[in-house]
N, C-alpha and C positions, 0 to 999 in steps of 0.2 A: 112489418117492422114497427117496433113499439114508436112511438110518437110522444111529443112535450109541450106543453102550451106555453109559449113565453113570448116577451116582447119583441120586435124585432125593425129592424129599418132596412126601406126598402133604398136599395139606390141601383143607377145605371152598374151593366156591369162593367164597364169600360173605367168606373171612379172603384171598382169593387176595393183593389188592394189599398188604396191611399185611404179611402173609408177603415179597413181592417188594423194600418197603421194607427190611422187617429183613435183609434176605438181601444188597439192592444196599450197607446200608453196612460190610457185613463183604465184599464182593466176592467174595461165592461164587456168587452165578449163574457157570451154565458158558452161555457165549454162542456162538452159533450154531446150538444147541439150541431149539428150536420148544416151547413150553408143552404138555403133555397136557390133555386136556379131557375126563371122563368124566363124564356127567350131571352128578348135584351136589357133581362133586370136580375138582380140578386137580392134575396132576402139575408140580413145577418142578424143573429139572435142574440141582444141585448139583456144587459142586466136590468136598465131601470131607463124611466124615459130620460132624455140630453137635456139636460140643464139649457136657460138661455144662454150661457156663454157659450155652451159646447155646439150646440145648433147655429151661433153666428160663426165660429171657427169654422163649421163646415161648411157652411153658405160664403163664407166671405173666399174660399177656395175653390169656386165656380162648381160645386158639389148641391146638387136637389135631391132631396130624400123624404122618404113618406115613414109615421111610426102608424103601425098597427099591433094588434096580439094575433100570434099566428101556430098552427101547431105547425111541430120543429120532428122531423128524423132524430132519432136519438143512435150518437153514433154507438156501433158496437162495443163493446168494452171487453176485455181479456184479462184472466191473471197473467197476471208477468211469472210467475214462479209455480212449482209446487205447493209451494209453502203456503202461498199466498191464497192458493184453490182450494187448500186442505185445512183452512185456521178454522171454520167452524165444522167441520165435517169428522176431524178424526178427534178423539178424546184428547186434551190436552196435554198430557203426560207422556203422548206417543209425537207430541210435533218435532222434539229436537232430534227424531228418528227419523225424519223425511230427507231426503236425497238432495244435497243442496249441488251437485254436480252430474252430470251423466253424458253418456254419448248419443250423438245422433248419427247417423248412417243414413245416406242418402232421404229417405223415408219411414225408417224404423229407430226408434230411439232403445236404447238399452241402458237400464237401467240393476242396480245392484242392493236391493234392498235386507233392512237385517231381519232377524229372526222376528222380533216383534212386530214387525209391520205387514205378519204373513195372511193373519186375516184379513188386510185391507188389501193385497195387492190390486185388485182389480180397482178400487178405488183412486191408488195410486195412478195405474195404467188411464183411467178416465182423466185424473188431473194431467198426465204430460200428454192426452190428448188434445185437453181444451188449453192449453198452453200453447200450444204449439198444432197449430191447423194444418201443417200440412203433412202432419204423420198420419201412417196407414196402418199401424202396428209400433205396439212397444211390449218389449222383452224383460222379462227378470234373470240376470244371470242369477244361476241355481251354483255353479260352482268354479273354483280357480281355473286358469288356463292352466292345462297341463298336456304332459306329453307329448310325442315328436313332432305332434301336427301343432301344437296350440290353440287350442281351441275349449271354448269352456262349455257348461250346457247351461240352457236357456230355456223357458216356458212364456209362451204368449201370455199376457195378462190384460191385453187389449186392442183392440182394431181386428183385422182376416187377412187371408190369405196367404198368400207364400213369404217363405223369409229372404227370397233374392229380391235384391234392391239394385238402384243404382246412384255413386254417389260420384259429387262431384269435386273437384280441386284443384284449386293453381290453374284453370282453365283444361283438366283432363277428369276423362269419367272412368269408372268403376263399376264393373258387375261384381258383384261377391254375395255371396251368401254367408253372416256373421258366425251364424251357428258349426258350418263345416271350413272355416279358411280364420285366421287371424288377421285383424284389419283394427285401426285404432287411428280416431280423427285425430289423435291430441297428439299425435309426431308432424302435423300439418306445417307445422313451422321449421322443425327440422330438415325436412326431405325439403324446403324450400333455400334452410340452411345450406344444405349441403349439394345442392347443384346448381347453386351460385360458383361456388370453391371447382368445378368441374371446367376444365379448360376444353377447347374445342379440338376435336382427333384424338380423344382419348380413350382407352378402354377400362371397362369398371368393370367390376363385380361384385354383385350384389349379392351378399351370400344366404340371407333368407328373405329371399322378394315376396313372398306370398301372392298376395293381386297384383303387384306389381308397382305401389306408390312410389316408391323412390328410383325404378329402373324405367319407369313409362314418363317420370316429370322431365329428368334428364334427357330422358332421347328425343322427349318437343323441345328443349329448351336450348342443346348444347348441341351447334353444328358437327358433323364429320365423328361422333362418338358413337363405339360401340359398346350394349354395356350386356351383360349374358348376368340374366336372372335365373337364379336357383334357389327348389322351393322342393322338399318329399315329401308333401300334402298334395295326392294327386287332385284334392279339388281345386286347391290354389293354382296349381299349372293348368290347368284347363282353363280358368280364369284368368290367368294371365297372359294365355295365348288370346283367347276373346279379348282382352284388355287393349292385348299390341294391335292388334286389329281396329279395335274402334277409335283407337288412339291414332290411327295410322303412322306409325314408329316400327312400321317390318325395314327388317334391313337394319334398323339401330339398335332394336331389344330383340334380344334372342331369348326364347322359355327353356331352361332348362330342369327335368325332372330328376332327381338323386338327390344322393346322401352332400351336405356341402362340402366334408372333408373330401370325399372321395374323387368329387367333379375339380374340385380346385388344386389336386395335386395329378390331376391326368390330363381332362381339355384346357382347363385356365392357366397351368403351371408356367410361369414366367411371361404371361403375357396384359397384364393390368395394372395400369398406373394408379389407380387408388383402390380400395374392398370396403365395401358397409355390409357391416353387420350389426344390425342392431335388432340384436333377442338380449336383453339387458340378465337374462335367465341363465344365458349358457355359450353366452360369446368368446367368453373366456376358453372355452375348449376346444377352439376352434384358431386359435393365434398362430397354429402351426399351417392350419389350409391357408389362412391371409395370407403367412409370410411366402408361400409356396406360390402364390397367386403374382405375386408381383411382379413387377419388372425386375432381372438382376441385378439393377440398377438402383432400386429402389420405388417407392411409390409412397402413399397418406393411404393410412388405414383407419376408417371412421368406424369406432368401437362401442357399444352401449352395454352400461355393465347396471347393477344395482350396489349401492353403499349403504352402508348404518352410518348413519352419522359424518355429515360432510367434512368432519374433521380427519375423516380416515381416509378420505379422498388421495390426500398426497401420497399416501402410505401404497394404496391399492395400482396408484399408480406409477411409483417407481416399482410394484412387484412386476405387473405387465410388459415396463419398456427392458427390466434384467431379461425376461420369459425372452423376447424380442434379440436382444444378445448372445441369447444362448444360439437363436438360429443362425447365426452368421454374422448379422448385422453392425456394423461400425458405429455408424451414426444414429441414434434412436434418439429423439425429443417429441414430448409433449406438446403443440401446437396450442392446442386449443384445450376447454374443458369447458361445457354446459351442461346448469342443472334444468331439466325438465320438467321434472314434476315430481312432487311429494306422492307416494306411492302407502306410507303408512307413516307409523309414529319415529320418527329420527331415522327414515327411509326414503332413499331417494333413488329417482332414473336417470343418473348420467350421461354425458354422451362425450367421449374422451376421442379428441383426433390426432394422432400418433407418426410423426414423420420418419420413413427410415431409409439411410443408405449404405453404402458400402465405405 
């Protein structure tokens, strides 16, 4: 561990913190310096020696202290950012091209870099190493999420080993593997959203649960609910059945494998007081399995759609609640509406919660 030679006073460690006080409002801690610890004494590293006034203030506080020059630990230091690892390293023309956002997954960070920055990737992959110590692997997504599984493709660009991780949230874990199942930390807030809103003895469905975040938070959080997750990514049901397991939520989440239209107008047909779906991509095509899902009575169907321009918002959303009319429905209102995240330029991920009755 590299070392520092600087001044330092020694005192009991039983005065350590009241020393540290006297010391922070005159700002002579020398920082980056690591504290000494010797039995019943503490070394603290000083800027310059204590004035006589400042040596009576500490004597006259039944405080005894020794100054010597002492070599000091020098704490370890980190970039806080990419940006911050890569300001001398990549040509400066290419820094407004660094990633100032990305995902973490349990121990695998993924990252989405553009065209330019393809000769550095591993570059990059070393900076959101030393960034962040306790990654094992970081990813470059190579291309969009697409088709029925969701899923994009990805190239190692730093760390070994396998791409199954485990991540954790809201106090439940997750096996997934990113590369074959669709998983995304940045609905963390949502899926904590929306099973708040989840009343006890109720039945959900979740119509593209993937791993399972928003149908495994609910069934630890919300007594007497049962919630039946559907996913046609056979890795995501395999993971999701592992999920309900490790979550210990059998009996409350049920893995279901199929198409979601097809599952939610045969086993779920009329029996779910609320549906989330949130594929912001293709939710919309599915307003017919929701309403088929519900109770005949009615239910909240928690809906994630994409907009241009939040100004279209009202528009997109009086089209949904007519779609909703046409199935039967009397009562349809807009409850809620939250924006998520900015996804591109005047593009956004909504999440639209939709009350309907008879």
């Amino acid at each position: 561990m590299p070392q520092k030679r600087s001044r330092g006073l020694k005192v009991a460690r039983t005065d350590c913190e009241a020393v540290l006080n006297f010391l922070r409002e005159r700002d002579l801690i020398v920082r980056g310096l690591r504290i000494l610890r010797f039995g019943c004494s503490s070394v603290v590293p000083v800027a310059r020696q204590l004035s006589t006034d400042e040596a009576a203030g500490l004597t006259s506080d039944g405080i005894t202290f020794e100054e010597a020059e002492v070599d000091f630990p020098a704490l370890e230091t980190r970039p806080r950012s990419l940006l911050e690892y890569l300001g001398d390293k990549l040509p400066s023309d290419l820094l407004a091209s660094v990633p100032r956002s990305y995902d973490i997954i349990g121990d695998i960070a993924i990252v989405e870099l553009p065209h330019e920055l393809g000769n550095y990737r591993a570059l990059v992959g070393e900076a959101a190493m030393n960034v962040h110590r306790r990654l094992r692997l970081v990813l470059n997504k190579t291309s969009a999420i697409t088709g029925k599984f969701r899923v994009g493709k990805y190239e190692i660009i730093a760390g070994q080993g396998p791409t199954e991780t485990l991540h954790r949230e809201h106090g439940c874990i997750y096996k997934l593997d990113p590369t074959k199942v669709f998983f995304t930390p940045r609905l963390s807030t949502e899926r904590a959203r929306v099973a708040s809103q989840v009343n006890g003895g109720e039945a959900v469905g979740d119509l593209f649960a993937g791993v399972g975040p928003f149908s495994i938070l609910i069934a630890r959080t919300v007594p007497g609910v049962k919630v039946y997750s559907i996913d046609i990514n056979p890795f995501a049901f395999r993971y999701l059945e592992e999920n309900i397991r490790l979550n210990g939520v059998e009996g409350k989440a049920f893995a279901i494998l199929g198409d979601a239209a097809e599952v939610a107008e045969s086993e779920l047909k009329g029996i779910c007081n609320r549906v989330i779906m949130n594929m912001p991509a293709g939710s919309e095509l599915f307003l017919k399995a929701a309403s088929s899902a519900l109770l005949p009575e009615g239910g909240i169907v928690h809906l994630h759609v994409f907009v241009d321009g939040l100004e279209s918002l009202k528009g997109r959303t009086a089209m949904i609640e007519e779609r909703m009319r046409m199935f039967g429905w009397k009562g349809v209102s807009t409850s809620q509406t939250r924006l998520i995240r900015e996804v591109g330029v005047r593009s956004y991920h909504v999440a639209i919660d939709i009350s309907l009755n008879k």
